[in-house]
C-alpha positions in Angstrom: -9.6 -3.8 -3.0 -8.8 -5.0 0.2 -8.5 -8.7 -1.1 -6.0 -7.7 -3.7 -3.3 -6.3 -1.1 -4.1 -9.5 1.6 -3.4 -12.0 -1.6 -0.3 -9.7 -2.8 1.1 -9.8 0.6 0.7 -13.7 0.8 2.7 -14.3 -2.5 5.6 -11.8 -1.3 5.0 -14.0 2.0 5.2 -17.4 0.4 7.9 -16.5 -2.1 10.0 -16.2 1.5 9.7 -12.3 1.9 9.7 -11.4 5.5 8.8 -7.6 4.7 7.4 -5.3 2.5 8.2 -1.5 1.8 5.1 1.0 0.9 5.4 2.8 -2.5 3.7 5.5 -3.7 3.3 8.1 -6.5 5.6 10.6 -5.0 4.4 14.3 -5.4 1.4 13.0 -7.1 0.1 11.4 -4.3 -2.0 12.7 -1.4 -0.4 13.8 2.0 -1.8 11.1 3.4 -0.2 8.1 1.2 2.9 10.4 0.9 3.6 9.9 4.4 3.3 6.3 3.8 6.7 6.7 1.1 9.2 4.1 1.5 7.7 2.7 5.0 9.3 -1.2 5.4 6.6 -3.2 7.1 6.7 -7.1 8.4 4.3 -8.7 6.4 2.6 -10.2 9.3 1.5 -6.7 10.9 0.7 -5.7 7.2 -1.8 -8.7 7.1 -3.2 -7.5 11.1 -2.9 -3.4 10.9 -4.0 -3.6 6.7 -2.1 -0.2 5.7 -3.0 -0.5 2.3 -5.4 0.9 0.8 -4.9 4.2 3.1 -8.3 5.1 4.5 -7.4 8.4 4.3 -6.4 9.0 1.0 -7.9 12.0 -0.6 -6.7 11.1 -4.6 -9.9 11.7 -7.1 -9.9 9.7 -9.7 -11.4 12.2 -12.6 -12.8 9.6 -14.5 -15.1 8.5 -11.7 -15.4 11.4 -9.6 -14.6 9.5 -6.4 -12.0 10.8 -3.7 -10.0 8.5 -2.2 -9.1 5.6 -4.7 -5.8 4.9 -3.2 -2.9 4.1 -6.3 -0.2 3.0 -3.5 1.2 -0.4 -3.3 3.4 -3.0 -1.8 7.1 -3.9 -2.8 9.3 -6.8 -1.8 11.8 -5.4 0.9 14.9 -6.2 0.7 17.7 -5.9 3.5 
């Protein structure tokens, strides 16, 4: 899964994005990717520090039975 938000980042990168803002489920999301809500990140620390997925996301996916499949995701920022 990590792949998918490098190769994400890279296309907001390439299409001449300089930053990206963290988006979440709202109140359906864990505390932990809730606290992550709205944060605007360079892209080039998003690539080193790899926010996404949150390690510590606690969201269990019934179908699976697994905690922590993280549902957040990046957005183009724009200032």
């Amino acid at each position: 899964m990590e792949l998918f938000f490098e190769i994400k980042l890279k296309q907001y990168q390439s299409s001449g994005f300089e930053s990206v803002e963290i988006i979440t489920c709202g109140e359906q999301s864990c505390p932990s990717c809730q606290k992550l809500e709205g944060k605007v990140i360079n892209i080039t620390d998003a690539l080193a520090i790899k926010p996404l997925p949150c390690k510590d996301c606690t969201f269990d996916l019934e179908s699976v039975n697994e905690i922590g499949w993280c549902r957040c995701a990046y957005g183009p920022h724009i200032s």
